[in-house]
FIVOZA-42791 format. One record per residue: residue number from 1; residue in three letters; x, y, z of N, C-alpha, C in turn. Coordinates in steps of 0.2 Angstrom, whole numbers, plus 5000, padded with zeros to 4 digits. Example, Ala and Ser with C-alpha at 12.3 -4.5 7.8 and 13.67 -1.06 7.14 Angstrom:
{seq 1 | type ALA | nX 5066 | nY 4972 | nZ 5039 | caX 5062 | caY 4978 | caZ 5039 | cX 5066 | cY 4984 | cZ 5039}
{seq 2 | type SER | nX 5064 | nY 4989 | nZ 5035 | caX 5068 | caY 4995 | caZ 5036 | cX 5064 | cY 5000 | cZ 5039}
end
This chain:
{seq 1 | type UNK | nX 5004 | nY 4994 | nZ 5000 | caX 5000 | caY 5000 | caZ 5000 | cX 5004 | cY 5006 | cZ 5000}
{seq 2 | type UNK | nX 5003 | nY 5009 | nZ 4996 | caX 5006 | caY 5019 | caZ 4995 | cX 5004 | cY 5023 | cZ 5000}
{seq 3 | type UNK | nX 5007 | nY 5025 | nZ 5005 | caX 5005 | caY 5031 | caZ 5007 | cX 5003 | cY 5039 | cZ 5003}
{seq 4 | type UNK | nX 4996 | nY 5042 | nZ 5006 | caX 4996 | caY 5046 | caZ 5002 | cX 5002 | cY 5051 | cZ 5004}
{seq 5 | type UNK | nX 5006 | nY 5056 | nZ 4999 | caX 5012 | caY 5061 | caZ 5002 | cX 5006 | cY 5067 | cZ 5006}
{seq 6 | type UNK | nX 5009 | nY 5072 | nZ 5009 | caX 5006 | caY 5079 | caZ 5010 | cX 5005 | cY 5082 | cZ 5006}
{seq 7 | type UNK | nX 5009 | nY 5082 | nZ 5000 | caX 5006 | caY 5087 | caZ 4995 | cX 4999 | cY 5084 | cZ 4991}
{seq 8 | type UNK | nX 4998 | nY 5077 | nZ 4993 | caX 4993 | caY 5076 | caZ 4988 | cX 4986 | cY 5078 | cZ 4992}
{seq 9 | type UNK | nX 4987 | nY 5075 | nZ 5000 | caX 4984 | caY 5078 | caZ 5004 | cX 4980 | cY 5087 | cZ 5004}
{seq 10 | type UNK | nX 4986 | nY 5089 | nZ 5005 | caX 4981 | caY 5097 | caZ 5001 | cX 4980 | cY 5099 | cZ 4995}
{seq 11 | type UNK | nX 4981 | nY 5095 | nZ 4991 | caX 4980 | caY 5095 | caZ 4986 | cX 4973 | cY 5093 | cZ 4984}
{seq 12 | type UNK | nX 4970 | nY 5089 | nZ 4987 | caX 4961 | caY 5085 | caZ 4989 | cX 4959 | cY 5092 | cZ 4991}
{seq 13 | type UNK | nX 4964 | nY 5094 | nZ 4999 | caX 4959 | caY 5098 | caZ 5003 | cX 4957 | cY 5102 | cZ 4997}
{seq 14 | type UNK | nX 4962 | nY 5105 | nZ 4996 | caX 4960 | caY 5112 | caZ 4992 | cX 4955 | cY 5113 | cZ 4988}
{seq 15 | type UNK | nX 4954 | nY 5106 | nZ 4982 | caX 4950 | caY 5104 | caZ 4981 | cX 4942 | cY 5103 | cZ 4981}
{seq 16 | type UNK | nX 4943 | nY 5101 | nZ 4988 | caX 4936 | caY 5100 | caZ 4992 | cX 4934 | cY 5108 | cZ 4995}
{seq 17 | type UNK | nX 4938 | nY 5111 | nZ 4997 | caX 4937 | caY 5118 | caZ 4998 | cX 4934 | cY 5120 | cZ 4993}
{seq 18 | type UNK | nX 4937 | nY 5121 | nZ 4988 | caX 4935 | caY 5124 | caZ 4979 | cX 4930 | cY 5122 | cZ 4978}
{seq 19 | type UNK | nX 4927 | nY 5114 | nZ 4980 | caX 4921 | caY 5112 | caZ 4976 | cX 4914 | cY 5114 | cZ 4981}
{seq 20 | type UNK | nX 4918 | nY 5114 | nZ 4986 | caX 4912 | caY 5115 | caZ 4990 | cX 4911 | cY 5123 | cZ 4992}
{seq 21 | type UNK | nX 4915 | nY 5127 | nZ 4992 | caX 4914 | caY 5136 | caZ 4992 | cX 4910 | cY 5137 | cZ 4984}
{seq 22 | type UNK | nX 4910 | nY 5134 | nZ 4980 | caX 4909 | caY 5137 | caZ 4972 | cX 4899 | cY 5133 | cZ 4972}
{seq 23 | type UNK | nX 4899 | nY 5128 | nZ 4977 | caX 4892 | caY 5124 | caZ 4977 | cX 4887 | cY 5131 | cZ 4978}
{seq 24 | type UNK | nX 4882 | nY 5129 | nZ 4978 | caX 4876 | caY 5135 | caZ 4976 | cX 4872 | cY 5135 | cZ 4982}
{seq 25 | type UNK | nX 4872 | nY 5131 | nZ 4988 | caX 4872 | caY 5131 | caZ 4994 | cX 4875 | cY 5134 | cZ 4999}
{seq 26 | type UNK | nX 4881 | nY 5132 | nZ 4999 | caX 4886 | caY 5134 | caZ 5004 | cX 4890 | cY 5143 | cZ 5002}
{seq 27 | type UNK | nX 4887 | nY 5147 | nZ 5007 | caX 4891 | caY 5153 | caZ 5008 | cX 4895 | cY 5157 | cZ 5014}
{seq 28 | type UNK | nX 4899 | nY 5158 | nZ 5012 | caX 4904 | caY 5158 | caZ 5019 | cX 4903 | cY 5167 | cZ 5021}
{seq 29 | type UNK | nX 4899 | nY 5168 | nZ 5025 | caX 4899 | caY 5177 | caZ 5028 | cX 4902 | cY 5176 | cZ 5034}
{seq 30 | type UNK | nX 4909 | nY 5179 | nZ 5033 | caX 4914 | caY 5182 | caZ 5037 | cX 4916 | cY 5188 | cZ 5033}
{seq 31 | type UNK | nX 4918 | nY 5194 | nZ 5037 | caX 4922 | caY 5198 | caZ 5038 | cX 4929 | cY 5197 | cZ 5033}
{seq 32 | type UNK | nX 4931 | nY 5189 | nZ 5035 | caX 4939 | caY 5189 | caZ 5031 | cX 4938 | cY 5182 | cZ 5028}
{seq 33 | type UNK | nX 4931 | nY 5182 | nZ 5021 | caX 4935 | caY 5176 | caZ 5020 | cX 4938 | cY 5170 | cZ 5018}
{seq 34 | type UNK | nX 4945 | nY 5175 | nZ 5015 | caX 4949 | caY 5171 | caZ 5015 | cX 4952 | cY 5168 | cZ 5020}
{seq 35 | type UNK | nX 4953 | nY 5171 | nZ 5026 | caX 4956 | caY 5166 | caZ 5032 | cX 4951 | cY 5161 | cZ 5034}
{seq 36 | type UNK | nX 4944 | nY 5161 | nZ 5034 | caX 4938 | caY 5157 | caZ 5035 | cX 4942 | cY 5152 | cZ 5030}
{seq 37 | type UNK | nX 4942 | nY 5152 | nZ 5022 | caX 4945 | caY 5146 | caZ 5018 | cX 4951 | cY 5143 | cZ 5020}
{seq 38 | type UNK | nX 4953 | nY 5146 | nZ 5023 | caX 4959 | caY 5144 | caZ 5026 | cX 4960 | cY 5140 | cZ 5031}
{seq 39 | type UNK | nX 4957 | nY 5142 | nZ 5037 | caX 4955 | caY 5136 | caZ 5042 | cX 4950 | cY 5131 | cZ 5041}
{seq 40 | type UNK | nX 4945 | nY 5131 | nZ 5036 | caX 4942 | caY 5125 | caZ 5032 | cX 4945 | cY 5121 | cZ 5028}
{seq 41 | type UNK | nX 4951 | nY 5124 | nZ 5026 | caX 4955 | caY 5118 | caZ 5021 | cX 4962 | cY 5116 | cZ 5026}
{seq 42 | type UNK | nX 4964 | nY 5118 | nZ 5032 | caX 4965 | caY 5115 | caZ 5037 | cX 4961 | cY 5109 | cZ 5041}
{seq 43 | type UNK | nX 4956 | nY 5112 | nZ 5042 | caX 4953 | caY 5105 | caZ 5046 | cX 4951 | cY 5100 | cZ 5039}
{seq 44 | type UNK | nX 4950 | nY 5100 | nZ 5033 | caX 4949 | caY 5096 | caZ 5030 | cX 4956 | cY 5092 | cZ 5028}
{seq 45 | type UNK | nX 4961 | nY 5093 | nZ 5028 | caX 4964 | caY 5092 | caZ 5028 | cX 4967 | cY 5087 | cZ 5036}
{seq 46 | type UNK | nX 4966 | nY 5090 | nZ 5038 | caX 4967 | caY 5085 | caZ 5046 | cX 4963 | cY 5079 | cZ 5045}
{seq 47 | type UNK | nX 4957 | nY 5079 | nZ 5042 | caX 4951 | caY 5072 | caZ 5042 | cX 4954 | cY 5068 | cZ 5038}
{seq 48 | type UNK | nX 4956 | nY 5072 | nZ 5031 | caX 4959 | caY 5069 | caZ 5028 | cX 4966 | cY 5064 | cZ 5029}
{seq 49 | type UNK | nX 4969 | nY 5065 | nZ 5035 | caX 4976 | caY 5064 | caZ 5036 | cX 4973 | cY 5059 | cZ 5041}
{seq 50 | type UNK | nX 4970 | nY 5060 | nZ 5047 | caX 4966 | caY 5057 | caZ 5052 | cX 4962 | cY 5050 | cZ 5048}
{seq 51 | type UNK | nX 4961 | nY 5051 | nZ 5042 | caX 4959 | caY 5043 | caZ 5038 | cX 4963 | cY 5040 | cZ 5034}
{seq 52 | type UNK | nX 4967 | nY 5042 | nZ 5031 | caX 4974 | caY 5040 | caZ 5029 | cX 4978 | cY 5033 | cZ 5036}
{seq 53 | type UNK | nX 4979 | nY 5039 | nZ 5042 | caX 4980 | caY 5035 | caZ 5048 | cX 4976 | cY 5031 | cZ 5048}
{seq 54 | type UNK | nX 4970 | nY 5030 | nZ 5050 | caX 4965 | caY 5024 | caZ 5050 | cX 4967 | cY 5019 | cZ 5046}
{seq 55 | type UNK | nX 4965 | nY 5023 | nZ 5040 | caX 4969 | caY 5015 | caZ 5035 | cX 4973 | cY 5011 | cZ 5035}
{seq 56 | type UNK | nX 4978 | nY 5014 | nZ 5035 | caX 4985 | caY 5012 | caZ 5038 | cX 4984 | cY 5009 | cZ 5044}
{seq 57 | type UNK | nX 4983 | nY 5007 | nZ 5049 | caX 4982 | caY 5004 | caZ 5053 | cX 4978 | cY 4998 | cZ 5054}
{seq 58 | type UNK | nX 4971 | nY 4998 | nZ 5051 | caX 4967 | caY 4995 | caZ 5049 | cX 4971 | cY 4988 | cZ 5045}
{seq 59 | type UNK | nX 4974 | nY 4993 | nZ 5040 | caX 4979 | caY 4987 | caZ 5033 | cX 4986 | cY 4984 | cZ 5037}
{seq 60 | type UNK | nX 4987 | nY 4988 | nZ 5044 | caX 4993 | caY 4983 | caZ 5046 | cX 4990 | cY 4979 | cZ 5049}
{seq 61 | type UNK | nX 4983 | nY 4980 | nZ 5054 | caX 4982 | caY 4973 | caZ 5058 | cX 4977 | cY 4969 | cZ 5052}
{seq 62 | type UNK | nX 4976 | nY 4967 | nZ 5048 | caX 4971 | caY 4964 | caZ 5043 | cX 4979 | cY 4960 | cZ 5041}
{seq 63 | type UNK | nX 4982 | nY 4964 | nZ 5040 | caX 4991 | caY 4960 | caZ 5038 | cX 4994 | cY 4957 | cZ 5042}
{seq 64 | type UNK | nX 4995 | nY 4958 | nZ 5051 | caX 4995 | caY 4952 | caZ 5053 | cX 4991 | cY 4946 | cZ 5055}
{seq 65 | type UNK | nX 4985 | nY 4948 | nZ 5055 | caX 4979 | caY 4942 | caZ 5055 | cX 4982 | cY 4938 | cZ 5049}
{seq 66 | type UNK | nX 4980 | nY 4943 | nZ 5042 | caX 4982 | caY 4935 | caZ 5038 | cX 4987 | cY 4931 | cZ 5039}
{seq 67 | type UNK | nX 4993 | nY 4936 | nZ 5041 | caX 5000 | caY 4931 | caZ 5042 | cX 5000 | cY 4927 | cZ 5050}
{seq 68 | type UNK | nX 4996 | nY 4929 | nZ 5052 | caX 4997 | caY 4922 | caZ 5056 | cX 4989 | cY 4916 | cZ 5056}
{seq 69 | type UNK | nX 4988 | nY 4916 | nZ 5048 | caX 4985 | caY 4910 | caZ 5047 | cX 4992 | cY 4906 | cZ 5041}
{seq 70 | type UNK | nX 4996 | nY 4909 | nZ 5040 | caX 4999 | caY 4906 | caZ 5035 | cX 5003 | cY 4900 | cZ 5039}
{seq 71 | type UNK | nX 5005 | nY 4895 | nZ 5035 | caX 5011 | caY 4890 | caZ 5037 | cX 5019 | cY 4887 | cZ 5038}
{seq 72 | type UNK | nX 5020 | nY 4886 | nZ 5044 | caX 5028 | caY 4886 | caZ 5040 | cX 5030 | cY 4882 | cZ 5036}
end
C-alpha cells in the first residue's frame, strides 16, 4: 500500500474547499473570508490525514491476522 504524500493531501483539501465554496448552497459570511478558507481547508485536511491514519492501521492489523494464518 502507498501512502498518500502531504502534498497530495492538500491537494484534495484544496480541492474540496474549491468544490464546496463554488456549490450553490454553501456561503461563507465572514468579515475575512479568506482566512475562513483557510482554516476549512486545514481541518479538512486534518480528516483527511486522520483517515489515511486509519487506514494504515486498519491494513497493518488485517496483515498480521492473515500472516498468522499462514504455514511454515
Amino acid at each position: 500500500m502507498t501512502r498518500m504524500s502531504r502534498e497530495r493531501l492538500f491537494h484534495l483539501a484544496d480541492r474540496i474547499v474549491a468544490d464546496l465554496t463554488s456549490s450553490e448552497g454553501v456561503v461563507i459570511r465572514a468579515p475575512d473570508e479568506e482566512k475562513v478558507r483557510g482554516q476549512l481547508r486545514a481541518e479538512v485536511f486534518r480528516v483527511l490525514e486522520d483517515e489515511v491514519k486509519l487506514e494504515e492501521t486498519i491494513d497493518l492489523e488485517v496483515r498480521r491476522t492473515l500472516g498468522s494464518y499462514s504455514r511454515a
